[in-house]
Backbone bond lengths (Angstrom), bond angles and torsions (degrees), N, CA, C in turn:
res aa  C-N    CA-C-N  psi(-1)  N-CA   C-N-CA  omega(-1)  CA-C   N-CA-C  phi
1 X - - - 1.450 - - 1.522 109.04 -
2 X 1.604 131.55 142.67 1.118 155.50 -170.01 1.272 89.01 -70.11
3 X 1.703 117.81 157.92 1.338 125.39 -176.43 1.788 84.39 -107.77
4 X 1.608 111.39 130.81 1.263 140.34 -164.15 1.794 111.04 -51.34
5 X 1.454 112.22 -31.79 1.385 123.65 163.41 1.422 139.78 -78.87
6 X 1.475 93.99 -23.14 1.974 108.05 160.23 1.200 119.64 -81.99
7 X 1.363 116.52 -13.54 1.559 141.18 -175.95 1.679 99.90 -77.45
8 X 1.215 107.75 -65.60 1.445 137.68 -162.36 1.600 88.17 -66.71
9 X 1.222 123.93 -90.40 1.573 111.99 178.57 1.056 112.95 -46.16
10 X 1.268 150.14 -52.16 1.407 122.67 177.82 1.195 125.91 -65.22
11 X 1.710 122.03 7.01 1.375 125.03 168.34 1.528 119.89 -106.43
12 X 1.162 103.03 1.38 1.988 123.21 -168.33 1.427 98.01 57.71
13 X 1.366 119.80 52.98 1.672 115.52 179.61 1.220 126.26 -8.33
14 X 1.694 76.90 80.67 1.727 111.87 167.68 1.608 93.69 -132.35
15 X 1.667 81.33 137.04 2.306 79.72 153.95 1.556 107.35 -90.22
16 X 1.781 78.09 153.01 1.166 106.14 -157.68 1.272 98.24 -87.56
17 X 1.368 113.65 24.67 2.504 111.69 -150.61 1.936 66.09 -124.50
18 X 1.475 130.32 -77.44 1.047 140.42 -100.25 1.752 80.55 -135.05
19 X 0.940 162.26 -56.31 1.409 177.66 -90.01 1.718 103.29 -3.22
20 X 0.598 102.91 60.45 1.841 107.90 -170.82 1.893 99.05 -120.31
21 X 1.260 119.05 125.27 1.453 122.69 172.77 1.671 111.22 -24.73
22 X 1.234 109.83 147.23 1.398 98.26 167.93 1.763 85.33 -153.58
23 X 1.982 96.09 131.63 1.489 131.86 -158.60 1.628 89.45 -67.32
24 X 1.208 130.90 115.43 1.660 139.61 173.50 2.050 98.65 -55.35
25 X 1.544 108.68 -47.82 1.378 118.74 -165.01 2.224 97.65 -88.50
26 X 0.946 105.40 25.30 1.432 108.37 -176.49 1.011 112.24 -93.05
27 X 1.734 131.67 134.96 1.495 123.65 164.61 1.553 125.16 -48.86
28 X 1.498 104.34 130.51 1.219 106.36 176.35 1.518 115.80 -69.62
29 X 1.126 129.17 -9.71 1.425 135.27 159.38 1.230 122.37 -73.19
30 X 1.085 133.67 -16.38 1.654 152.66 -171.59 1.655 91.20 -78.43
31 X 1.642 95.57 133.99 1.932 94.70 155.24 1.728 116.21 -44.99
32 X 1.545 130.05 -66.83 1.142 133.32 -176.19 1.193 99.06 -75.97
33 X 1.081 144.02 59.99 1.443 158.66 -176.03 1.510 119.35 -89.82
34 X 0.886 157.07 -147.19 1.505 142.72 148.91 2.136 93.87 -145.56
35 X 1.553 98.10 132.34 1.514 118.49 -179.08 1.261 88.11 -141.43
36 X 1.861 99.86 171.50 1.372 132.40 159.54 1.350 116.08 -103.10
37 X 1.591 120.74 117.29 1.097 117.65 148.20 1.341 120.86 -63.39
38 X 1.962 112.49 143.70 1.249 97.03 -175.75 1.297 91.12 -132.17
39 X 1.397 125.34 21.04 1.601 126.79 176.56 0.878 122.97 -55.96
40 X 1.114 128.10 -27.46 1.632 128.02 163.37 1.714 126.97 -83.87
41 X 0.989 99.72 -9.22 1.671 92.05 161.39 1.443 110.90 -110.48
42 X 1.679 87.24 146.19 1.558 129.24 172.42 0.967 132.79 -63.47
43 X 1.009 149.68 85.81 1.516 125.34 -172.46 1.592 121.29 -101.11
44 X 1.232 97.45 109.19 1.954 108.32 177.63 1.109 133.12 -104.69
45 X 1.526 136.62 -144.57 1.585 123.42 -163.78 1.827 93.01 -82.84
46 X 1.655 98.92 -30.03 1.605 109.09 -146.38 1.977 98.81 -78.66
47 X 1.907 104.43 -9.50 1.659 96.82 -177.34 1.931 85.72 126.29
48 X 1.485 91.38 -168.18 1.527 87.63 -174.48 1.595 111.87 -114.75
49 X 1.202 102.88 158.52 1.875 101.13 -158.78 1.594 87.12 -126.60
50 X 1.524 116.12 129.37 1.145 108.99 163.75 1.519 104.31 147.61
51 X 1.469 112.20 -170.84 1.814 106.23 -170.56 1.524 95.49 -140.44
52 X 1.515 97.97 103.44 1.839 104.78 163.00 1.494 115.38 -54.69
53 X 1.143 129.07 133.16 1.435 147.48 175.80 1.756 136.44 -102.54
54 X 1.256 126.72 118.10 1.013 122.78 -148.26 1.784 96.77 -84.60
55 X 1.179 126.79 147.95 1.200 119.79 -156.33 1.650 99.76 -166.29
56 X 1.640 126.10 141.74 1.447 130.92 176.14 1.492 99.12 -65.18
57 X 1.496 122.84 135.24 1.654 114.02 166.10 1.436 121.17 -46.72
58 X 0.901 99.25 -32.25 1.793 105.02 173.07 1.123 101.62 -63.17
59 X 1.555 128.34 -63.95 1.571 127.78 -137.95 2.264 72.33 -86.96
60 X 0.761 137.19 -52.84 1.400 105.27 172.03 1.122 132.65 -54.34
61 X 1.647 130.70 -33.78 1.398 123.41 -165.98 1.682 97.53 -74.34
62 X 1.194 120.63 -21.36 1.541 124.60 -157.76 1.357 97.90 -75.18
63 X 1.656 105.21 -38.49 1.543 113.40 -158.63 1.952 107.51 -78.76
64 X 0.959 80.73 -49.77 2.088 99.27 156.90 1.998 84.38 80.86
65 X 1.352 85.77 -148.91 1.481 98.13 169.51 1.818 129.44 -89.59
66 X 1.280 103.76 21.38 1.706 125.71 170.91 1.198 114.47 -87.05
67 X 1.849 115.39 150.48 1.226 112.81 177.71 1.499 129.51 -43.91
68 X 1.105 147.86 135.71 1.794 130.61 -174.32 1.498 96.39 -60.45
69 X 1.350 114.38 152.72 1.375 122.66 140.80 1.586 118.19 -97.40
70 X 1.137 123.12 123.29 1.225 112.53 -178.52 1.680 106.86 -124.18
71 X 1.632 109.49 103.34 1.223 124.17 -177.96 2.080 136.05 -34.58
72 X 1.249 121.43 139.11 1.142 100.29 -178.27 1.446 107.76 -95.89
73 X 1.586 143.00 159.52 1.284 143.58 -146.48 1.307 92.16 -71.60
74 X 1.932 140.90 110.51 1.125 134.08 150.66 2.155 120.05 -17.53
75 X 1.026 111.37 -27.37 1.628 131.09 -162.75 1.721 94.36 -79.69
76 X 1.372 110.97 -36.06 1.575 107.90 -172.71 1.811 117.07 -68.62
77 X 0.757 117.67 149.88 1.561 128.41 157.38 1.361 116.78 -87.68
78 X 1.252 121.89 60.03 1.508 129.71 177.73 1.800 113.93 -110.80
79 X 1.363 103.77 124.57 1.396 103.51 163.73 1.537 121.88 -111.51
80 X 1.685 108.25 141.88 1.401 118.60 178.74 1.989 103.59 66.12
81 X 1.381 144.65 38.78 0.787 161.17 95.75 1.650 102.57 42.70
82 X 1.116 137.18 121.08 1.295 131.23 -174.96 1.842 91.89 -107.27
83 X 1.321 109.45 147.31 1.435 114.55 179.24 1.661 109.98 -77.05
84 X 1.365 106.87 132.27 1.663 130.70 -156.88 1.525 89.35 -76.63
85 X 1.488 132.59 -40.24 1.317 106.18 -177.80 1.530 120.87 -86.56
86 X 1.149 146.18 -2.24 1.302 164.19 -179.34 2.112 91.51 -92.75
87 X 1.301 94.54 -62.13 1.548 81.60 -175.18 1.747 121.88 -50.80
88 X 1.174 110.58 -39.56 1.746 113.51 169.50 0.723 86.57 -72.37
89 X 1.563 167.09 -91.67 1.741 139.05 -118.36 1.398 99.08 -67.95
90 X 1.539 111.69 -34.35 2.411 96.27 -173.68 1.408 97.15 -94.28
91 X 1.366 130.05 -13.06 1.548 108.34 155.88 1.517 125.46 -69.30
92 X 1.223 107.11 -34.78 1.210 106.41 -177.70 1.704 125.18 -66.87
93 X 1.519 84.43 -27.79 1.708 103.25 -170.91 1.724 93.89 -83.35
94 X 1.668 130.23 -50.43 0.869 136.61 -164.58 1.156 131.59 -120.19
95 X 1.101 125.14 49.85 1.748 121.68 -144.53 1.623 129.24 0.90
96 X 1.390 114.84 -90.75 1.507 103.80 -169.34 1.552 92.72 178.83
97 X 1.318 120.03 175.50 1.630 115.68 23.74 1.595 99.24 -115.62
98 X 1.597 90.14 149.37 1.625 95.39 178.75 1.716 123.50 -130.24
99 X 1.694 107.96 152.56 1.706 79.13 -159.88 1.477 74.67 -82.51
100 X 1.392 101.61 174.50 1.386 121.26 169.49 1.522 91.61 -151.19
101 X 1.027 144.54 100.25 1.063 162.91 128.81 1.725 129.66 138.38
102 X 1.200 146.02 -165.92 1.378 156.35 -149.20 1.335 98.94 -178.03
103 X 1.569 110.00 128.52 1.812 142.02 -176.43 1.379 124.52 -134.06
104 X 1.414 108.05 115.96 2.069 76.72 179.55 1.049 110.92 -97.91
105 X 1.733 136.37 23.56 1.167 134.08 156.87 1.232 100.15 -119.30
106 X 1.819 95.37 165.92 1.810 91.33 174.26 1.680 100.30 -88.60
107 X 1.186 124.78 -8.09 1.493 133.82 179.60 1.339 110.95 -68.68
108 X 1.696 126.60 -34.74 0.984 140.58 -171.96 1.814 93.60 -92.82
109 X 1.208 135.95 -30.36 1.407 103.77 -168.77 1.986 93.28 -108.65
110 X 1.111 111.95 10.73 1.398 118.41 156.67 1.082 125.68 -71.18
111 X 1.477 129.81 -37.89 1.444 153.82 133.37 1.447 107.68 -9.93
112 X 1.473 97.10 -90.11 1.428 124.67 -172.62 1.245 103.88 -37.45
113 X 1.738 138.91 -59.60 1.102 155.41 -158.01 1.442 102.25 -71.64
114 X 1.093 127.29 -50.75 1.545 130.99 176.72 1.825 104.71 -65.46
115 X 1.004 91.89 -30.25 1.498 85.75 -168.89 1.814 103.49 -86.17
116 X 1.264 119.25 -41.95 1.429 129.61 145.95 1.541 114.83 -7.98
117 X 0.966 112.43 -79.11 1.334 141.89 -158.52 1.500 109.32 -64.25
118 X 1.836 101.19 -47.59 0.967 87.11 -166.72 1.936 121.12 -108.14
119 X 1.875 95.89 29.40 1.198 102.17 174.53 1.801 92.50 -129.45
120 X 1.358 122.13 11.99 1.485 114.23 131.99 1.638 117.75 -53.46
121 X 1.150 104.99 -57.15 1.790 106.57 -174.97 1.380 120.94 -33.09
122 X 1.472 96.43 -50.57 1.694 107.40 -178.10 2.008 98.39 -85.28
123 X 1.116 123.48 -61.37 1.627 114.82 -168.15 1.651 111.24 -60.62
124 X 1.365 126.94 -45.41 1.676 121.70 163.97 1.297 102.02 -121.54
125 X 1.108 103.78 91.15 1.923 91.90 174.87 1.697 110.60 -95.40
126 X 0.750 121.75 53.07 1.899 131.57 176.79 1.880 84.07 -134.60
127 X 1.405 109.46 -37.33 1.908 92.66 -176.12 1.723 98.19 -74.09
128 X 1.487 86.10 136.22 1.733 99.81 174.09 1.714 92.61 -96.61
129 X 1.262 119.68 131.52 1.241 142.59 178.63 1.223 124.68 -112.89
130 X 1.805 132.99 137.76 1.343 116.06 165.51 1.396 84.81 -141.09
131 X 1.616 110.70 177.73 1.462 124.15 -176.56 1.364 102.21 -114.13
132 X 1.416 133.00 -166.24 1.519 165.28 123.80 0.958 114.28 -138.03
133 X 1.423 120.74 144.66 1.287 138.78 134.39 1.328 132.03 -62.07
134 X 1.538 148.87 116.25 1.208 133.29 -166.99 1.536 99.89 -149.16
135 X 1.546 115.13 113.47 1.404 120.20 -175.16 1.168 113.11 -75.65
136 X 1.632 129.10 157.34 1.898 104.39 158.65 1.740 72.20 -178.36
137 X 1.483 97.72 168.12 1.836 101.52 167.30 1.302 106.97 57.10
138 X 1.513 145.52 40.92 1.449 138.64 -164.90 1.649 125.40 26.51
139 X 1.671 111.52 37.37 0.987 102.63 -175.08 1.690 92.53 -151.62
140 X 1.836 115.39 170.76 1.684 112.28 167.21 1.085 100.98 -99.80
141 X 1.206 124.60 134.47 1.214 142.62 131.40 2.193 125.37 -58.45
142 X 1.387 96.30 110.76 1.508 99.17 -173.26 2.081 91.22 -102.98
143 X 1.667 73.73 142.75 1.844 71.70 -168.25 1.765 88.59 -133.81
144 X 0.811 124.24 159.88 1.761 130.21 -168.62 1.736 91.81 -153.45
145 X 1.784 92.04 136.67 1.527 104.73 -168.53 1.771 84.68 -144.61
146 X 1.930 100.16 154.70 1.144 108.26 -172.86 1.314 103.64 -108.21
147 X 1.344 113.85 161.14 1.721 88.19 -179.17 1.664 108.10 153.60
């Protein structure tokens, strides 16, 4: 296991579940506490493969050993929303482009897209990300490509 402060700076102590600050000098017993997720690593013959994640004890104990959900900004005007952690695993595996979401303005999925983007940085930041906007059917289409 990662020592909890190389974790934490290399995450800009934020969770990575919830993107909300998380206090470096905070009890690790505290809900807003600062832990390591370690759900994503493997461990095999060869050692363990994978990237520990800095995470609130809460927003880990909640998450347990289940896929994360990692929320889209309540603030957006997005409909039918494709889930952010499923979408990095088939970008990552497959590039793109994929819609991930529905806007009925292009102002509203301009929003979305900036805001997209820029909580890719912090949740996969090794995925290089871009957006479009693409209208059709009286509505935007937000489409995210890897690349």
């Amino acid at each position: 296991m990662s020592d909890l402060n190389e974790v934490g700076e290399r995450d800009g102590w934020r969770c990575w579940l919830c993107d909300e600050p998380v206090d470096p000098d905070g009890s690790v017993n505290a809900d807003r506490g600062p832990s390591v997720d370690s759900a994503g690593v493997q461990k095999g013959k060869k050692g363990s493969v994978g990237v520990e994640r800095l995470a609130h004890r809460s927003c880990n104990t909640r998450k347990g050993k289940v896929a994360p959900v990692v929320p889209w900004s309540p603030d957006l005007f997005v409909v039918d929303p494709a889930p952010i952690v499923g979408t990095v695993d088939r970008l990552t595996r497959k590039g793109g482009p994929e819609v991930v979401a529905r806007c009925p303005t292009k102002d509203d999925a301009d929003q979305a897209a900036a805001w997209l983007v820029d909580r890719l940085t912090r949740f996969a930041p090794d995925l290089d990300v871009t957006t479009k906007v693409e209208s059709g059917g009286g509505q935007f289409l937000l489409v995210l490509r890897a690349g």
